[in-house]
C-alpha positions as CSV (number, residue, x, y, z in Angstrom):
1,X,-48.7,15.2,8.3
2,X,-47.4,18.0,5.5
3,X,-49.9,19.9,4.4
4,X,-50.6,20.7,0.3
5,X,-47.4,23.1,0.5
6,X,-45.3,20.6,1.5
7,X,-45.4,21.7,4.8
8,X,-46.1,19.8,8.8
9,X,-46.6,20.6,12.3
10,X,-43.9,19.8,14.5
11,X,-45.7,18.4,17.1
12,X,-43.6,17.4,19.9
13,X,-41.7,19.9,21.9
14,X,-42.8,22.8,19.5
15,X,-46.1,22.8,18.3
16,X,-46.5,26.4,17.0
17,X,-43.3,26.2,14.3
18,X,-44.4,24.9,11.1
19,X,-41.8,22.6,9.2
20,X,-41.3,24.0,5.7
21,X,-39.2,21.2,3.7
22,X,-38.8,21.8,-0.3
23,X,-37.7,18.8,-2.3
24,X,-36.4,19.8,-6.0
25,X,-36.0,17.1,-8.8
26,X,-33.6,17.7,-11.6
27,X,-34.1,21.8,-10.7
28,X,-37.7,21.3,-10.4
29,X,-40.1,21.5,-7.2
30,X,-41.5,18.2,-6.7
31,X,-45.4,18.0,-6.3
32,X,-46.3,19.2,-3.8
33,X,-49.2,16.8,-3.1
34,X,-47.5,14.2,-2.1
35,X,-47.1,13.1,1.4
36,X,-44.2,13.1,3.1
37,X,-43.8,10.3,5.7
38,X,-40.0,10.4,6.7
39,X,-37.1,12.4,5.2
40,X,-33.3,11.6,7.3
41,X,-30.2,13.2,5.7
42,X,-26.9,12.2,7.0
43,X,-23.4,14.4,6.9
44,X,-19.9,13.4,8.3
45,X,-16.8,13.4,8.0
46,X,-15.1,10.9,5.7
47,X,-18.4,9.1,4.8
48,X,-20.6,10.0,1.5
49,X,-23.7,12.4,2.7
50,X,-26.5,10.7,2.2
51,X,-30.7,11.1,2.2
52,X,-33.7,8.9,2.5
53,X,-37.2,10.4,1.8
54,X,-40.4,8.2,2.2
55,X,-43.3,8.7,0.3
56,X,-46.6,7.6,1.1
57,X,-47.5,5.7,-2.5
58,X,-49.6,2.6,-3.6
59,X,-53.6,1.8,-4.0
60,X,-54.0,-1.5,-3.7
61,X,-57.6,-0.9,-5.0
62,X,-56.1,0.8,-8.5
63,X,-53.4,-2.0,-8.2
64,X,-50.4,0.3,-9.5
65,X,-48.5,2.7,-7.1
66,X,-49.2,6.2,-8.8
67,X,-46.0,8.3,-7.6
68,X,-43.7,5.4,-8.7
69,X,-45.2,5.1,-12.1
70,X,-45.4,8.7,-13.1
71,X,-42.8,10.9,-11.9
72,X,-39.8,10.3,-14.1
73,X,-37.6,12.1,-12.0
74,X,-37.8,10.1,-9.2
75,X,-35.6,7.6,-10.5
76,X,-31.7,6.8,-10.1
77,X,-29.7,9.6,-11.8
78,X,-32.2,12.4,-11.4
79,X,-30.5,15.4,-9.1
80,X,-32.0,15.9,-6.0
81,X,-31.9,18.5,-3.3
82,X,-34.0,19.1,-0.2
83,X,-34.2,22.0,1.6
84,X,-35.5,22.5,5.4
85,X,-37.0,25.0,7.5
86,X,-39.9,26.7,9.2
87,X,-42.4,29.0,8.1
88,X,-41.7,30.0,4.6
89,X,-37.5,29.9,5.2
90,X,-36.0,26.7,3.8
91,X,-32.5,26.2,3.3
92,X,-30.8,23.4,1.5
93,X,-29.3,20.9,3.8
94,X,-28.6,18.1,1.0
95,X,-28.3,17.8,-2.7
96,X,-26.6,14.8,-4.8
97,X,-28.2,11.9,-6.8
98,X,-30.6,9.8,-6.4
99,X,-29.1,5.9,-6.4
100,X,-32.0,4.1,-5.0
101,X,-36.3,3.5,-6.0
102,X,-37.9,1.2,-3.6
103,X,-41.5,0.0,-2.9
104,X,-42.9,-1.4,-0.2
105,X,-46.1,-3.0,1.6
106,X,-47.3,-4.0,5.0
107,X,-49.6,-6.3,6.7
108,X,-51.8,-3.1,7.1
109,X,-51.9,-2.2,3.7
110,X,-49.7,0.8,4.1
111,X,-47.9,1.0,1.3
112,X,-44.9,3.2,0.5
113,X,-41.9,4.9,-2.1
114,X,-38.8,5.0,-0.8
115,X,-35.9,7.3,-2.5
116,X,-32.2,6.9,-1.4
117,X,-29.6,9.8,-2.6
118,X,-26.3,10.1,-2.1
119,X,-24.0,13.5,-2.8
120,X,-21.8,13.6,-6.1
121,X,-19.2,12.0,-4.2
122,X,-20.5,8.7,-4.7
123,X,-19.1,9.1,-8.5
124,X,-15.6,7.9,-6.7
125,X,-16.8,4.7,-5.7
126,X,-17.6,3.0,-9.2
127,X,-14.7,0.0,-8.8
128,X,-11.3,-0.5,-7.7
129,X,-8.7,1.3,-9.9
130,X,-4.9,1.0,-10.7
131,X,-2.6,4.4,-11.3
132,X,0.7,5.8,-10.8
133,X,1.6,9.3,-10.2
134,X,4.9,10.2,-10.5
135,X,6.8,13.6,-9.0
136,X,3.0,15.0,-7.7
137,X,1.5,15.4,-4.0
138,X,-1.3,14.6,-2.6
139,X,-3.0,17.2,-3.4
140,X,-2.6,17.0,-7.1
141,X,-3.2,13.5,-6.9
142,X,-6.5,13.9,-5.9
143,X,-7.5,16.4,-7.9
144,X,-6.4,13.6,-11.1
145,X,-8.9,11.5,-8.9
146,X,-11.8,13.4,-9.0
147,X,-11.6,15.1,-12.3
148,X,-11.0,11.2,-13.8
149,X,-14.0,10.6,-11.6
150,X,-15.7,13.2,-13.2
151,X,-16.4,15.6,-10.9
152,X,-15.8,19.0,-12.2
153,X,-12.4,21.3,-10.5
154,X,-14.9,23.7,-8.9
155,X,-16.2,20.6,-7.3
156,X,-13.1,20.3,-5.1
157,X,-12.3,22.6,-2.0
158,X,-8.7,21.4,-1.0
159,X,-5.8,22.5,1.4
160,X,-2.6,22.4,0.2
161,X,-0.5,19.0,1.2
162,X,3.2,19.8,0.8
163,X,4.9,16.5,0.3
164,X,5.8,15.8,-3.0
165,X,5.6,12.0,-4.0
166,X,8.5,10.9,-6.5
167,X,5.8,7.8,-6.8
168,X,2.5,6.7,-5.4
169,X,0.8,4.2,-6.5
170,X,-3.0,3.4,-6.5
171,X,-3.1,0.0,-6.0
172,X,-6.8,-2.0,-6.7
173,X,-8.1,1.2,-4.6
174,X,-11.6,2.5,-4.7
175,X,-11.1,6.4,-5.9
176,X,-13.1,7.3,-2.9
177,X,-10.7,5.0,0.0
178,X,-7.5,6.2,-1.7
179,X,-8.6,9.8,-1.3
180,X,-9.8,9.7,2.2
181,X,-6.7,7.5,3.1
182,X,-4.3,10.3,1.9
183,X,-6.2,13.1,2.9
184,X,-6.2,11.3,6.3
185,X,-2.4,11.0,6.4
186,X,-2.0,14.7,5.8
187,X,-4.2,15.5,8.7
188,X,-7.2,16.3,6.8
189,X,-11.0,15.4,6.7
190,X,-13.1,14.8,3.9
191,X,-16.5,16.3,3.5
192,X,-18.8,15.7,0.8
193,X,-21.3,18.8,1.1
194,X,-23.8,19.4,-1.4
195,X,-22.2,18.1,-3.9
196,X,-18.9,20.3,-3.0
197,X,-15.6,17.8,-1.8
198,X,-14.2,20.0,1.0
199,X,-11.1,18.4,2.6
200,X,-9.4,20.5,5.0
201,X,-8.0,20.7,8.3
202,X,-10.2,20.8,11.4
203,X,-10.3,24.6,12.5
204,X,-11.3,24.3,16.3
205,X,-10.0,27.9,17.1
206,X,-12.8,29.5,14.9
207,X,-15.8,31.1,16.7
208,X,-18.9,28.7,17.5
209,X,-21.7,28.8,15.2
210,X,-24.1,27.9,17.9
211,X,-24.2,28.3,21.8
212,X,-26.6,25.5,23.4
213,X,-27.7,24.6,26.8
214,X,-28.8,22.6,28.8
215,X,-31.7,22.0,29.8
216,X,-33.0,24.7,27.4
217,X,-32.8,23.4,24.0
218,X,-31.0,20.1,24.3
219,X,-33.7,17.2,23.8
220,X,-31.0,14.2,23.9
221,X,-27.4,14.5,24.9
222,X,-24.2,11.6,25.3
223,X,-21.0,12.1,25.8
224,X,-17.4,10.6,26.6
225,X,-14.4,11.2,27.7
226,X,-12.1,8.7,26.6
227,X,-8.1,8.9,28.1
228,X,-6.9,5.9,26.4
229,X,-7.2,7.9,23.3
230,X,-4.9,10.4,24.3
231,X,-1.1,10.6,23.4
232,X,1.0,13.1,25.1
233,X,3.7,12.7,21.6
234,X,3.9,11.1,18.5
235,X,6.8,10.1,16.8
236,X,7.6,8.4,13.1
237,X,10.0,6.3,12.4
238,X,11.3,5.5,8.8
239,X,14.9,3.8,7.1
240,X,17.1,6.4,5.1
241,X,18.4,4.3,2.2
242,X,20.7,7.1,1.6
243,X,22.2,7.6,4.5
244,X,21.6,4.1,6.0
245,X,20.5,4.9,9.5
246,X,16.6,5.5,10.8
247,X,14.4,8.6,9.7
248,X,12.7,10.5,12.6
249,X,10.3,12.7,12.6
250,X,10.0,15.7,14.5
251,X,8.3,16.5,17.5
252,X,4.3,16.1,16.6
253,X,2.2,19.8,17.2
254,X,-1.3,20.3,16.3
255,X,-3.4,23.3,16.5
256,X,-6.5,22.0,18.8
257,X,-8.7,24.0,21.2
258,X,-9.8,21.4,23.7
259,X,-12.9,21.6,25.7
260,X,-13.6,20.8,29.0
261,X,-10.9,20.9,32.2
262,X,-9.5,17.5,31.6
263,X,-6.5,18.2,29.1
264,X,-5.3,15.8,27.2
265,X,-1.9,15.9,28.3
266,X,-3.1,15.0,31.4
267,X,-5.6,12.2,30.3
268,X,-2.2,10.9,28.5
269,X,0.0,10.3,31.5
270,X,-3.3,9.1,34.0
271,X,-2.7,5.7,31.4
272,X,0.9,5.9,30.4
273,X,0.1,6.7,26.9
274,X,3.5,9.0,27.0
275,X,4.5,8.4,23.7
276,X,3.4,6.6,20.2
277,X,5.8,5.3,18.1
278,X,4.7,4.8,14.2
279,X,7.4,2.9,12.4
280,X,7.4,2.2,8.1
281,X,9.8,-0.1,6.7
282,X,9.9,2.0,3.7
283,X,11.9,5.4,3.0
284,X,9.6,8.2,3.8
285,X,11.3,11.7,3.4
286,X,10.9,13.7,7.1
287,X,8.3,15.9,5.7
288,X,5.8,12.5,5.3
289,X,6.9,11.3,8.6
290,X,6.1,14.7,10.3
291,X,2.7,14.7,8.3
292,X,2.2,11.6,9.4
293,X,2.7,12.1,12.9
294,X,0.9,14.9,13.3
295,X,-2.2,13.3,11.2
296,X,-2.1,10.5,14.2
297,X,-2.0,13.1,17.1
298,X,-4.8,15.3,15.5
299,X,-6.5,12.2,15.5
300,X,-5.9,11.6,19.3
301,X,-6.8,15.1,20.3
302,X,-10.3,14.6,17.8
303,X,-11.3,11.2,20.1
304,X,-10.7,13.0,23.4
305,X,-14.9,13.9,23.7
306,X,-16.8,12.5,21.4
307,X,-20.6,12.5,22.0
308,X,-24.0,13.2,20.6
309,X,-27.0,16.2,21.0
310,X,-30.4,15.7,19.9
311,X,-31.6,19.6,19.2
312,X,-35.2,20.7,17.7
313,X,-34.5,20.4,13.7
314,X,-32.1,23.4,12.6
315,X,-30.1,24.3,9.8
316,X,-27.7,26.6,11.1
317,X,-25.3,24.1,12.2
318,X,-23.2,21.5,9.7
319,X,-19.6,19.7,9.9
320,X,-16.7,21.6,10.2
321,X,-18.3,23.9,12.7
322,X,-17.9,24.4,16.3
323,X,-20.7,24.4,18.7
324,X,-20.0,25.5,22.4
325,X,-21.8,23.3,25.3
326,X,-22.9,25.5,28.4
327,X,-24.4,23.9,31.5
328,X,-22.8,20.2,30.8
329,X,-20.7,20.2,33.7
330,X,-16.9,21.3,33.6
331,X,-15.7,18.5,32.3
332,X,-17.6,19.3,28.7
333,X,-18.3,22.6,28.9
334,X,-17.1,24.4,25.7
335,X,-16.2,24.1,22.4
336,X,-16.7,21.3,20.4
337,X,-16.1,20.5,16.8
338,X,-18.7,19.1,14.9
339,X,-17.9,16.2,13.0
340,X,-21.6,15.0,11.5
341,X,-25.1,15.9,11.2
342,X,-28.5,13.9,11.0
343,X,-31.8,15.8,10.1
344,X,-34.4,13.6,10.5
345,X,-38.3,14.1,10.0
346,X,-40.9,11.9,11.2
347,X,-44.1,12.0,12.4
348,X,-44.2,15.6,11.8
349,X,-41.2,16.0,13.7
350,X,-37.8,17.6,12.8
351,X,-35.0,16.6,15.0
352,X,-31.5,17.3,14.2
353,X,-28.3,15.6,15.9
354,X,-25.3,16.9,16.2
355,X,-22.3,14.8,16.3
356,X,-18.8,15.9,18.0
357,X,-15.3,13.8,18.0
358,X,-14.2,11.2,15.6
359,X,-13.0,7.7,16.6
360,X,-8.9,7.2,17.1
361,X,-8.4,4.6,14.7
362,X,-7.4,5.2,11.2
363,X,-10.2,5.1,8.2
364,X,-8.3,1.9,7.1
365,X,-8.7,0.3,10.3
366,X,-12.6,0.6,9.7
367,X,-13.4,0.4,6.2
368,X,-12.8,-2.2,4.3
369,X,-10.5,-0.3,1.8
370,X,-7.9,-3.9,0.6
371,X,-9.0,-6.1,-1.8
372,X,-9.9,-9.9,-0.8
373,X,-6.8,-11.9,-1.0
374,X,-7.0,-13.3,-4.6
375,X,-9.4,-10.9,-5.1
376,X,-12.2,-13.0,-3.4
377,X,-11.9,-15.9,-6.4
378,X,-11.0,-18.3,-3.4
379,X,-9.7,-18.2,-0.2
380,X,-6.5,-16.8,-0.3
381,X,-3.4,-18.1,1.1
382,X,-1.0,-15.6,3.9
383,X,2.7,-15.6,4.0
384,X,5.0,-17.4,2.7
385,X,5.2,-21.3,2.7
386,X,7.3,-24.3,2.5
387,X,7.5,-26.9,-0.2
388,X,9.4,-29.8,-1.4
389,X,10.7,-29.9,-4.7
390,X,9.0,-33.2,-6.8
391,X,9.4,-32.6,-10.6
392,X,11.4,-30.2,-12.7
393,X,10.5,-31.5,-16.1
394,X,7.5,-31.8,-18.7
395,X,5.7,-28.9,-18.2
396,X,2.2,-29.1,-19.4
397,X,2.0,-25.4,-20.4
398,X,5.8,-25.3,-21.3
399,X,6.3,-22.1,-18.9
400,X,9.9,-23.7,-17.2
401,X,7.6,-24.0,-14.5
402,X,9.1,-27.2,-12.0
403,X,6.7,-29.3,-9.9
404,X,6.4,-28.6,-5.7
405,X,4.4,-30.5,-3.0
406,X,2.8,-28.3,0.1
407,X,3.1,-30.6,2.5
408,X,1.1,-29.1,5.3
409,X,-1.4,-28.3,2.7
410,X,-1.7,-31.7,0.6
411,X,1.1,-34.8,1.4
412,X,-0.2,-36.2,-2.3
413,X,-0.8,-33.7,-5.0
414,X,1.7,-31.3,-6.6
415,X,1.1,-28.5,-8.2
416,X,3.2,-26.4,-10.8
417,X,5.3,-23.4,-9.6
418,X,7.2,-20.9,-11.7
419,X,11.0,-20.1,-10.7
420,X,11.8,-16.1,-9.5
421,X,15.8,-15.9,-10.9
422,X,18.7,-13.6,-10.7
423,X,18.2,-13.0,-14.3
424,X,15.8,-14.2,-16.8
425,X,14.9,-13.3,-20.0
426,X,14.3,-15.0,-24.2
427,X,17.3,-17.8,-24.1
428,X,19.3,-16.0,-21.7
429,X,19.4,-15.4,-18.2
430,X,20.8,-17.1,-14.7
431,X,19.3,-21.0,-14.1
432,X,19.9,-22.6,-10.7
433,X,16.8,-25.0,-10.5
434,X,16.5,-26.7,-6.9
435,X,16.9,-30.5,-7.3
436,X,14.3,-33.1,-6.7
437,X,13.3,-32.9,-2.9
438,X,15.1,-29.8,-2.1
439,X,13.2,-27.6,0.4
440,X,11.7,-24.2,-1.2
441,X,9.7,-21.5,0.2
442,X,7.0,-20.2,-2.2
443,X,5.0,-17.0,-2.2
444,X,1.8,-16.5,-4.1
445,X,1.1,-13.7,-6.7
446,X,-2.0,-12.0,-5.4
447,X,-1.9,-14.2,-2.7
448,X,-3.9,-16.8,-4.4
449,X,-2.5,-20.5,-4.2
450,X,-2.9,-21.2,-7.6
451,X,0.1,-19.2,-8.3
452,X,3.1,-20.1,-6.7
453,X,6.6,-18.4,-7.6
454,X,9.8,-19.9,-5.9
455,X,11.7,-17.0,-4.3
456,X,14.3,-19.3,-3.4
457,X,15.9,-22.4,-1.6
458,X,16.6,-23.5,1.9
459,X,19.2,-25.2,3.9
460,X,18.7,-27.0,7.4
461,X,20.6,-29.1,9.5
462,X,19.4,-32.1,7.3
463,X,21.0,-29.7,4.2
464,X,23.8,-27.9,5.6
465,X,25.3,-25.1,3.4
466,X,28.6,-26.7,1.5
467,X,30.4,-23.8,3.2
468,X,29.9,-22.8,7.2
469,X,28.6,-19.5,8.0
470,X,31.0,-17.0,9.9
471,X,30.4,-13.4,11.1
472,X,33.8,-12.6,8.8
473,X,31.5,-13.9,6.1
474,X,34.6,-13.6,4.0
475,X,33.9,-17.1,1.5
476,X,30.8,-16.9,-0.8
477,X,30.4,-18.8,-3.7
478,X,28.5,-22.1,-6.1
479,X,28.6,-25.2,-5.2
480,X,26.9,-28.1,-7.2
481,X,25.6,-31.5,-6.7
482,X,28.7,-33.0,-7.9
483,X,30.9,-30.2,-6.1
484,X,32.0,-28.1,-9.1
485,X,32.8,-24.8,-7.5
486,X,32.8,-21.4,-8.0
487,X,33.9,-19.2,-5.0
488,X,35.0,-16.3,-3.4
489,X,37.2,-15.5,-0.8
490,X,36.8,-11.4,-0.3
491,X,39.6,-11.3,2.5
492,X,42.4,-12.4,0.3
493,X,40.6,-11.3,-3.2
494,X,40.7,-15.0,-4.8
495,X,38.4,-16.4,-7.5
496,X,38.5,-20.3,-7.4
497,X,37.1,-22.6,-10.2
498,X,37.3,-25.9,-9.6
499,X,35.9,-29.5,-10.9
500,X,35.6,-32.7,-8.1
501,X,39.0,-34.4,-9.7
502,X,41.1,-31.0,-8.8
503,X,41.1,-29.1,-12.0
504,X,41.2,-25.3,-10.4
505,X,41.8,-22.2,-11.8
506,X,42.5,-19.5,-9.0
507,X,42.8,-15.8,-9.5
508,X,44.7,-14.6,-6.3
509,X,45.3,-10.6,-5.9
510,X,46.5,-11.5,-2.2
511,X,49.6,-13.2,-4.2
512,X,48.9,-11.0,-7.5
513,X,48.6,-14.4,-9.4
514,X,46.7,-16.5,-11.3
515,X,47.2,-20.5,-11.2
516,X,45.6,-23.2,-13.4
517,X,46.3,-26.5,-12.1
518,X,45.2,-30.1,-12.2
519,X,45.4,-33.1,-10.3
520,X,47.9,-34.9,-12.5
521,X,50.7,-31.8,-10.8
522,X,50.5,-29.8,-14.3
523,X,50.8,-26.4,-13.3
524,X,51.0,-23.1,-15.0
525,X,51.6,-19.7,-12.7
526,X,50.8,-15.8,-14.3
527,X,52.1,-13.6,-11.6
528,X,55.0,-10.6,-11.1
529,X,57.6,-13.0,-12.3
530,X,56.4,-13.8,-15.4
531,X,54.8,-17.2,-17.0
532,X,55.4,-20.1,-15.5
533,X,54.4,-24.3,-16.9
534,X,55.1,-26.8,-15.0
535,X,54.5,-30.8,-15.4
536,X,54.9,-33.9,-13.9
537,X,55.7,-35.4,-17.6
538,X,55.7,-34.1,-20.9
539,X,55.2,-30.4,-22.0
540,X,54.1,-30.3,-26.0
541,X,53.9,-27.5,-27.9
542,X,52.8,-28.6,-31.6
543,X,51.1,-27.2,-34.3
544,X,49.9,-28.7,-37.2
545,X,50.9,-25.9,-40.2
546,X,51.9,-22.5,-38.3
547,X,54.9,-21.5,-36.6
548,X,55.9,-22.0,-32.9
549,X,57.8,-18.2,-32.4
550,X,59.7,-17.8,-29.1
551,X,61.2,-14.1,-28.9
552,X,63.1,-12.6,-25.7
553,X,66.2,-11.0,-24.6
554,X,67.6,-14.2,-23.6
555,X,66.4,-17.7,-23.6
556,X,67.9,-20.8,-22.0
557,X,67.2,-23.7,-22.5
558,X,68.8,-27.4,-20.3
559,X,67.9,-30.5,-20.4
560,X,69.5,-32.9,-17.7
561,X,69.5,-35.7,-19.8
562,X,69.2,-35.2,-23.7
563,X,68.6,-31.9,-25.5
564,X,67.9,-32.5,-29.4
565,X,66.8,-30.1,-32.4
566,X,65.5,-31.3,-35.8
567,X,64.4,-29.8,-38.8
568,X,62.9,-31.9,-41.3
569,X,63.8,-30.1,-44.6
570,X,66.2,-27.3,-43.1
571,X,67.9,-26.7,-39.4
572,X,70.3,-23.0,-39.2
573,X,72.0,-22.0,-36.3
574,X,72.9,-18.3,-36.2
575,X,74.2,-14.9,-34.7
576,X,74.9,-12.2,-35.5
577,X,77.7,-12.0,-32.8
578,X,80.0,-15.3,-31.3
579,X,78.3,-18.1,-31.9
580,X,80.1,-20.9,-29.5
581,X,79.3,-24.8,-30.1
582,X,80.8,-26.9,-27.3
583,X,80.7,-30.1,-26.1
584,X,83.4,-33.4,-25.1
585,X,82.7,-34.2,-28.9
586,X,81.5,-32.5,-31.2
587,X,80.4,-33.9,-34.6
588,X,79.4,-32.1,-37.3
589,X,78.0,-33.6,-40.7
């Protein structure tokens, strides 16, 4: 047990070093009388750094638990920082805030207070958040993040990311996942120390803090090696909307001195592991897919060892270091980076372990960083989904929404969808609603089923398109229920408009024409030779009080029957050259 100084005999494995541990609240030493049952404090990469110190506290005689009630500063909010060490050295191994005040009681009657802290850090995980940053990296992204969050510039120790986003967005992302999930892509690793938020590239070719042994000062050691981490190459894959072919990256290198006489080049090929292909549907420039890459084999070389070692309580070592392992066999021997550390003090014993490696798998792929489909108001619904058309009038809410039955989800009830259109906007837009029973597929916002848009309608065998498909794919067009068209044919450049009893307008650049026509064999033809009507029957041109003017170099006129001109109050025939009237008879009056 710690002594009035705040100090305890270690007393396994070394019983002459005196534990020294110093806990400051809000700058100020605690007291020093009280007894300090347990104290564990927890670094690592791309986790918050956390401690938990245990105080023995409560009289059940005095009914009130003494520490809890009168040191204000043991509550959440105060600053906190502990510092470890033997003799009279200590030497700060945590600081941050504390989140958590706990009691609690036994059978026995022990009775104790229980303090969680976490580091500063934890400030980036108060809610999910919506942003967009436009034209800025990573780097500058996150400094937005954790300056919003409010942790002060000084705060942040960040390598430089050299992609430049013309837009990322933040979408319904805790601060904290966002920046861990781009520092991750950039091939970095995020370290909430003491308040500081380092995030940097692992430097395995520094020199090693520490050299252990063992079976000299190792008290607990595991370790793997695992080959079906290992990738020999990474490659990314992405579509160039420019240039309308695929993206690649370029070959994946990563700075990584490996330990051990297993390489993990070798470990690659002993499972086939040649190559690993990351593909994005998106358009990612080739410096993101060459970040990206890289980040993933970085990640493979980091899960080639990863292992543990239980050492006698030290503060010399912390993540981001490298330790180098004698005695462990030739497989392991080496350097290793260290990843996390675990001080832990109990029973008047400090043990500290030492983690090495990090797990393959992306910090997506094991934190629950996505938002509940429909944000966890009810099961969501996945993927889109097929419905049958059943109403498209009397809106309730008067939203245009139209009616729709689920059928594999209820064969009864309907519910209310609203239409997604070419074009839509106050009394204007493009409006094409399905008919009743038409088949429709339906997609959710947010994915939650109360909310279904139509993105669009469906043909089948049972509802064959009105035209057949063709790899030419020359014909496209509208056809309605009652076969008013409008299509296109892009082979010979026509533009057809026609009604179901044959009215048809055509605009033909194949015959550099256009043709309105009917049924009843009335015709009228705009092409290179001019304007031509033709009729079946009679062709009138009246009008009621202007003038009917007909002007051209010549005009002819024949009937084959009867050709007749009245005026009603004058007629005049004249030229201003010969003027011929002939005929068998000719009668003028």
């Amino acid at each position: 047990m710690p002594n009035e100084n705040g100090n305890a005999l270690a007393t396994r494995e070394q019983p002459t070093d005196l534990v020294n541990f110093k806990i400051k609240l809000n700058g100020t030493d605690m007291n020093g009388e009280y007894a300090l049952v347990g104290l564990t404090v927890f670094k690592s990469f791309n986790k918050i750094a956390y401690a938990k110190v245990t105080l023995s506290d409560g009289d059940p005689a005095k009914q009130d638990f003494e520490i809890s009630s009168k040191e204000d500063a043991l509550v959440p909010g105060s600053e906190i920082e502990i510092a470890m060490g033997y003799h009279e050295q200590a030497k700060t191994v945590f600081k941050g805030l504390i989140i958590k005040h706990a009691l609690r009681s036994g059978k026995n009657k022990k009775s104790f207070l229980t303090i969680e802290a976490k580091d500063k850090a934890i400030k980036l995980v108060a809610g999910r958040k919506n942003f967009c940053y436009l034209e800025q990296t990573d780097k500058e992204i996150i400094q937005k993040i954790t300056k919003r969050a409010g942790l002060s510039g000084g705060d942040l120790v960040m390598d430089d990311t050299p992609v430049k986003h013309a837009q990322m967005v933040q979408y319904n992302a805790v601060d904290w996942d966002f920046v861990v999930a781009r520092a991750e892509m950039n091939g970095l690793l995020v370290l909430p120390d003491d308040n500081k938020l380092l995030i940097q590239k692992p430097n395995t070719n520094q020199e090693p803090a520490k050299d252990i042994t063992y079976g000299v000062d190792v008290i607990e050691f595991e370790s793997e090696i695992d080959a079906g981490s290992q990738l020999k190459q990474v490659k990314a894959q992405a579509w160039n909307v420019k240039d309308q072919k695929i993206e690649e990256s370029p070959e994946a290198k990563v700075s990584f001195k490996e330990n051990g006489n297993l390489k993990a080049d070798q470990l690659a090929e002993a499972v086939n592991r040649q190559e690993d292909n990351l593909v994005h549907g998106g358009s990612l420039t080739t410096d993101e897919l060459k970040a990206w890459s890289e980040a993933r084999l970085l990640k493979s070389r980091l899960a080639k060892t990863i292992g543990r070692i239980k050492l006698k309580g030290t503060t010399e070592l912390k993540p981001g270091q490298v330790l180098k392992l004698n005695g462990f066999s030739k497989r392991f021997n080496g350097n290793v980076f260290i990843t996390g550390i675990r001080h832990s003090y109990e029973l008047s014993v400090w043990e500290t372990d030492i983690q090495f490696g990090l797990p393959e798998n992306w910090f997506y792929q094991r934190e629950d960083i996505l938002e509940k489909p429909a944000a966890g108001l009810i099961p969501g619904i996945n993927g889109l989904q097929i419905a049958l058309v059943t109403q498209l009038e009397d809106d309730p809410e008067q939203q245009d929404r139209i009616k729709i039955q689920l059928p594999l989800i209820d064969r009864k009830e309907a519910i209310w969808a609203r239409i997604a259109s070419l074009d839509a906007g106050k009394e204007r837009g493009a409006f094409f609603r399905p008919e009743i029973n038409d088949e429709v597929v339906v997609g959710f916002l947010n994915d939650d089923p109360r909310y279904p848009v139509i993105l669009g309608m469906l043909n089948s065998s049972k509802n064959p398109a009105p035209i057949s498909a063709k790899d030419t794919n020359h014909d496209k067009g509208f056809v309605t229920r009652s076969k008013m068209k409008l299509t296109f044919n892009d082979e010979k450049k026509i533009i057809n408009l026609e009604t179901p009893k044959g009215k048809k307008i055509e605009i033909n650049d194949d015959k550099d024409a256009i043709v309105l026509s009917d049924q009843n064999n009335n015709k009228i033809t705009l092409d290179s030779a001019g304007i031509k009507i033709e009729s079946a029957k009679d062709i009138v041109l009246k009008t009621a009080s202007g003038t009917i003017k007909m002007e051209a170099a010549n005009i002819n006129g024949k009937a084959t029957a009867k050709f007749s001109a009245e005026g009603s109050a004058t007629a005049s025939l004249q030229s201003s050259g010969q003027t011929v009237v002939k005929g068998s008879i000719v009668n003028i009056n």
